[in-house]
C-alpha positions in Angstrom: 32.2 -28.1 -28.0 28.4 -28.5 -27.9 25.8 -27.5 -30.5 28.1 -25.4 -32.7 26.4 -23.9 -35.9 28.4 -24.7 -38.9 28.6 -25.3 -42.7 29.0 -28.3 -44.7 32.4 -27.2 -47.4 32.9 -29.6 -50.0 36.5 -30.1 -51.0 36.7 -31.4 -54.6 39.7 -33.8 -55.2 42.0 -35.2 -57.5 42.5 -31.5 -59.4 45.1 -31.2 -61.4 48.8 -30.1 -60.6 48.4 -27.5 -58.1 44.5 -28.3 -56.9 43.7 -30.9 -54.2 44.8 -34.0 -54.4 43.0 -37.2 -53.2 39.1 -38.0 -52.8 36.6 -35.5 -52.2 36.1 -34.2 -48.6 33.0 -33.4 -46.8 34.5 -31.3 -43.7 33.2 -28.3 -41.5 33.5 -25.0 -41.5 32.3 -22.5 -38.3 32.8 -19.2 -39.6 30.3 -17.1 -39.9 31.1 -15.6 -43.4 31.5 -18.6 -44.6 28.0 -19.3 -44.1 26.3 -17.9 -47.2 28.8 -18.1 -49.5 30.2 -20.4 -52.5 33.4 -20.2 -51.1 35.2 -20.8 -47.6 37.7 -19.4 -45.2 41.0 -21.2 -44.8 42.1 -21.4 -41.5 41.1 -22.8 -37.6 37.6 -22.3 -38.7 38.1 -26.0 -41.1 36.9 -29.1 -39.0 37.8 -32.1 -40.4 35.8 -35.2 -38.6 38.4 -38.1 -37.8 35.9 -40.9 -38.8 34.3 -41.8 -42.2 37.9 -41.5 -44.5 38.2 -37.8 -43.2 34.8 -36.7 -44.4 31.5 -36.1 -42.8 28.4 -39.2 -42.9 26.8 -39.3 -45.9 23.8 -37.9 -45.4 25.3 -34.9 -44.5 27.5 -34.4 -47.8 25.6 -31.7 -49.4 27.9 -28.5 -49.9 26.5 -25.0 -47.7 24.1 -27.2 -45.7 23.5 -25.8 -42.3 24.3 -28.1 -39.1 24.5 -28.3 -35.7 27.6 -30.4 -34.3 28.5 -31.4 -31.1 32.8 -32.4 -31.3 36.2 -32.9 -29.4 39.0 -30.8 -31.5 42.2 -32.5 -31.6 45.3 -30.5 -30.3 46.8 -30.9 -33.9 46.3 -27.7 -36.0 46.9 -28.6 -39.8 44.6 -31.4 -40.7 44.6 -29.6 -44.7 46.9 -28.6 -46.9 46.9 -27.0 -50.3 50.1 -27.3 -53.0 49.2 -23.5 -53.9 50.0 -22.8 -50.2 52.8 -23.2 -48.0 51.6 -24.7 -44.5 48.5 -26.3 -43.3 45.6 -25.2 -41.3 42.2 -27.0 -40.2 41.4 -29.3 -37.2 40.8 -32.8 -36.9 38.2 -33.6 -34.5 36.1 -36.4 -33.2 32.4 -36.0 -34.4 30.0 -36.5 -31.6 26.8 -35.5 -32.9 25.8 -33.5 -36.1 22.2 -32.6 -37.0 20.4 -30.1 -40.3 19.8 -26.6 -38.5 16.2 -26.0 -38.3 15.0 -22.4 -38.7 
């Protein structure tokens, strides 16, 4: 996929018993609702890149930031999982180019 608009989601970690477990997680989200909003859709929309400790570069960690990415999407479906839910959804993929949306 080439120049797909898409939101930064920020996953916050290490909640307790029956939250997130693990670090914090920068990952991608391409559906349109979720594109204003404080929260996010769980589902295919979730990209999760491969590289970076499963979480977007640095300067691109800033929760509801617009971007353009460029990416290969693994076969896999279930790169995220919740303990409040019973099954996993997302995609990994392999990152090729991400850039801020300009107006």
């Amino acid at each position: 996929m080439k120049n797909v608009e898409a939101v930064v989601v920020h996953r916050i970690g290490n909640q307790p018993p029956g939250g997130n477990q693990g670090p914090d997680q920068y990952i991608l989200s391409i559906e349109p609702k979720d594109f204003d909003g404080a929260s996010y859709s769980i589902g295919e929309n979730l990209l999760v890149p491969c590289q970076d400790s499963l979480s977007l570069p640095i300067d691109f960690r800033t929760p509801g930031l617009r971007v353009m990415v460029s990416y290969k999407r693994k076969e896999c479906y279930g790169a995220l999982s919740s303990p409040d839910m019973h099954g996993a959804y997302g995609y990994y993929i392999d990152l090729n180019a991400i850039r801020v949306k300009t107006p």
